[in-house]
C-alpha positions as CSV (number, residue, x, y, z in Angstrom):
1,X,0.0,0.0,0.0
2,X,1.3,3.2,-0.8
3,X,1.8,6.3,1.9
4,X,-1.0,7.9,-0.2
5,X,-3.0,5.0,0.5
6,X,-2.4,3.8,3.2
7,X,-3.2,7.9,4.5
8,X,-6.4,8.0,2.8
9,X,-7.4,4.5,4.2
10,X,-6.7,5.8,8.2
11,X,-8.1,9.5,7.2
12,X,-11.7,6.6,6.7
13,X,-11.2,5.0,9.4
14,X,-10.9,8.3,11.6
15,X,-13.9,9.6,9.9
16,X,-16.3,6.2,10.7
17,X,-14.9,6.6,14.4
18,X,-15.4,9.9,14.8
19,X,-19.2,9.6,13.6
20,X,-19.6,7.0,15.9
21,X,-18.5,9.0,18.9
22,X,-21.9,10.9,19.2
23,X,-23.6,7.8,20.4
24,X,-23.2,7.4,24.4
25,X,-23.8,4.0,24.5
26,X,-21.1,1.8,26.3
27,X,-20.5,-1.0,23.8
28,X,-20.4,1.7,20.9
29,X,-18.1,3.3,22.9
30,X,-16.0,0.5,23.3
31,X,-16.3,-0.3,19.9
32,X,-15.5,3.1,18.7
33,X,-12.0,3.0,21.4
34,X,-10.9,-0.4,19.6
35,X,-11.6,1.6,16.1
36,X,-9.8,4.6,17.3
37,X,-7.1,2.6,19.4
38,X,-6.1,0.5,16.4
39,X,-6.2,3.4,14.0
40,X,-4.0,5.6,16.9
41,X,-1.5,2.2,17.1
42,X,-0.9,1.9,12.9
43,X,-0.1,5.5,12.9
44,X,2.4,4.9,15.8
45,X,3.7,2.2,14.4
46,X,3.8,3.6,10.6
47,X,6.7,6.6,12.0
48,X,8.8,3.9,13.2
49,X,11.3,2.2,11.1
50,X,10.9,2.1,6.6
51,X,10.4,-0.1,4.3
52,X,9.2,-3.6,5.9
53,X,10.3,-3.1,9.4
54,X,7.9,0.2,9.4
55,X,4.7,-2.5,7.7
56,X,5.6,-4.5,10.7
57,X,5.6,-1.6,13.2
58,X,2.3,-0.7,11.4
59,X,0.9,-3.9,12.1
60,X,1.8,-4.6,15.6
61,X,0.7,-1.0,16.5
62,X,-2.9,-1.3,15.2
63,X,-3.5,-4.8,17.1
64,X,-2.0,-3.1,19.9
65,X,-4.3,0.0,19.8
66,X,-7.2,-1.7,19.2
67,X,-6.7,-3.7,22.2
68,X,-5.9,-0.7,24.4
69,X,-8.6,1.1,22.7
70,X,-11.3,-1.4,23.2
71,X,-10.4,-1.8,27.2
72,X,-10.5,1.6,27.8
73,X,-12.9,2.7,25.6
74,X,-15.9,2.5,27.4
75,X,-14.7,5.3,30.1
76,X,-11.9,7.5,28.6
77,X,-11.7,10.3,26.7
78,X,-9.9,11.0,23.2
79,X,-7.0,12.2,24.6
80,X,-7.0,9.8,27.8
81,X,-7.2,7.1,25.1
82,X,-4.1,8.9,23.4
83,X,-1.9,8.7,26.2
84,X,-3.3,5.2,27.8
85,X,-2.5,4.1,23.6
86,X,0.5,5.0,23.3
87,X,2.4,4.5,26.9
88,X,0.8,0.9,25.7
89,X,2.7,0.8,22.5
90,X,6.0,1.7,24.2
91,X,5.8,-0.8,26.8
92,X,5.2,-3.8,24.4
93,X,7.6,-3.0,22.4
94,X,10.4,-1.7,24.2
95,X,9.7,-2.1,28.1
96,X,11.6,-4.8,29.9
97,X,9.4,-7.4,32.4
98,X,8.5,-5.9,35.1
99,X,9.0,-2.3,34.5
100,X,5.7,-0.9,34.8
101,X,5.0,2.1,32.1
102,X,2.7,5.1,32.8
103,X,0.5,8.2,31.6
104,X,-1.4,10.7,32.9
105,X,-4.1,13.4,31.3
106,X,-3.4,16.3,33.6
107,X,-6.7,17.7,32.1
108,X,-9.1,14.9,32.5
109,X,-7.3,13.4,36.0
110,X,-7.7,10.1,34.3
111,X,-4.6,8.1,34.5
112,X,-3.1,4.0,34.1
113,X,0.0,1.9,33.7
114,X,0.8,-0.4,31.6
115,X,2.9,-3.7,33.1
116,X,4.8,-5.8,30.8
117,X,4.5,-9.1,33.6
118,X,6.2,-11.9,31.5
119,X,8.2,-12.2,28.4
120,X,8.3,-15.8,26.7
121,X,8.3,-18.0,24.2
122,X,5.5,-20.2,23.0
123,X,6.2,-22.3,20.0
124,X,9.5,-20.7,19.0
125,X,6.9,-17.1,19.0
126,X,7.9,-14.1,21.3
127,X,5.2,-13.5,24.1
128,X,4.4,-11.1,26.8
129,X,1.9,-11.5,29.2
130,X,0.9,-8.1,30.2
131,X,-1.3,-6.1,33.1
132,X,-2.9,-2.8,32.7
133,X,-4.8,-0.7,35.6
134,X,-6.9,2.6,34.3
135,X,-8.2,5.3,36.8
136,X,-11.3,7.0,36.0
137,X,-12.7,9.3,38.8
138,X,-9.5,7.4,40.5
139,X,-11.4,4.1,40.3
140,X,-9.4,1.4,39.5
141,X,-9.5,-1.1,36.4
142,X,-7.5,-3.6,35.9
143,X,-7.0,-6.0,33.2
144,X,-4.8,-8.7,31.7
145,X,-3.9,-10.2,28.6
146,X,-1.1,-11.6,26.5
147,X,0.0,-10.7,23.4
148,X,2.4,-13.1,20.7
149,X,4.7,-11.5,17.9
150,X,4.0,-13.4,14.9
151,X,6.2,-14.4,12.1
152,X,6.1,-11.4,10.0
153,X,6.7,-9.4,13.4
154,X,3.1,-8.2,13.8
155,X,1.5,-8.9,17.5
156,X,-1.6,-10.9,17.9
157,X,-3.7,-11.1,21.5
158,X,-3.9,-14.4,22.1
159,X,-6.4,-13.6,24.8
C-alpha cells in the first residue's frame, strides 16, 4: 500500500470513528476505542522504522491499539485514550518485564499503567503476558492479557 493510501485509508477510518462517537452508548463506545485505538496504534507504528520493518511496526501498533482502545474505551476520553494508547505501544515493544510504564491526562485526571509481567516463548513465537490498571474518577480497572509476535513481526492477542 502506498503512503497515499495507506493515509487516505486511516483519514476513513478516523472519519467512521469519529461519527460514531456521538452515540453514548457503552458497547459503541467500546467499539468506537478499539476503532480509534487500532487506527491511533498503525499510525504509531507507521513513523517507526521504513520499508518492511515500518509494515511490521504498522501492524503490531494497530492490534495493539485496538486492544488498548477497546479496554478503555468504554470510560476515557480522546485524549485519555491517546496517552493510555501510546504508553501501551511503548511498553510492548520496548519495556523490559517488570518495569511498569505510565500516563497521565493532567486535564481529565484520568490516569493507568501499563505492566509488561512476562516475556516468553511459546512455540518458537515471542510472548508477553501483560497487566494494565486505568483510573477514571480514581477508580481502578484492571485487566490482563497476553499478546504473541508473529512471524512477519506483527503482535496478535492471544487472549
Amino acid at each position: 500500500m502506498t503512503g497515499t493510501k495507506a493515509k487516505t485509508v486511516v483519514a476513513l477510518a478516523a472519519a467512521a470513528a469519529l461519527m460514531g462517537a456521538c452515540t453514548s452508548d457503552i458497547g459503541t463506545r467500546q467499539a468506537v476505542g478499539t476503532a480509534g485505538g487500532a487506527i491511533a496504534g498503525g499510525v504509531v507504528g507507521s513513523q517507526i522504522g521504513s520499508g518492511t520493518g515500518r509494515l511490521i511496526a504498522t501492524g503490531a501498533g494497530t492490534l495493539i491499539g485496538a486492544l488498548v482502545g477497546g479496554e478503555v474505551g468504554r470510560q476515557l476520553d480522546r485524549v485519555d485514550r491517546q496517552y493510555a494508547q501510546q504508553t501501551a505501544y511503548t511498553a510492548f515493544e520496548t519495556a523490559p518485564t517488570g518495569t511498569t510504564s505510565s500516563w497521565n491526562n493532567p486535564d481529565s485526571g484520568n490516569y493507568g499503567t501499563v505492566t509488561p509481567v512476562r516475556t516468553y516463548q511459546s512455540q518458537g513465537t515471542d510472548c508477553r503476558d501483560f497487566q494494565q490498571t486505568t483510573y477514571v474518577g480514581g477508580q481502578p480497572s484492571t485487566t490482563s492479557g497476553t499478546a504473541c509476535r508473529q512471524a512477519d513481526g506483527t503482535w496478535r492477542i492471544v487472549n
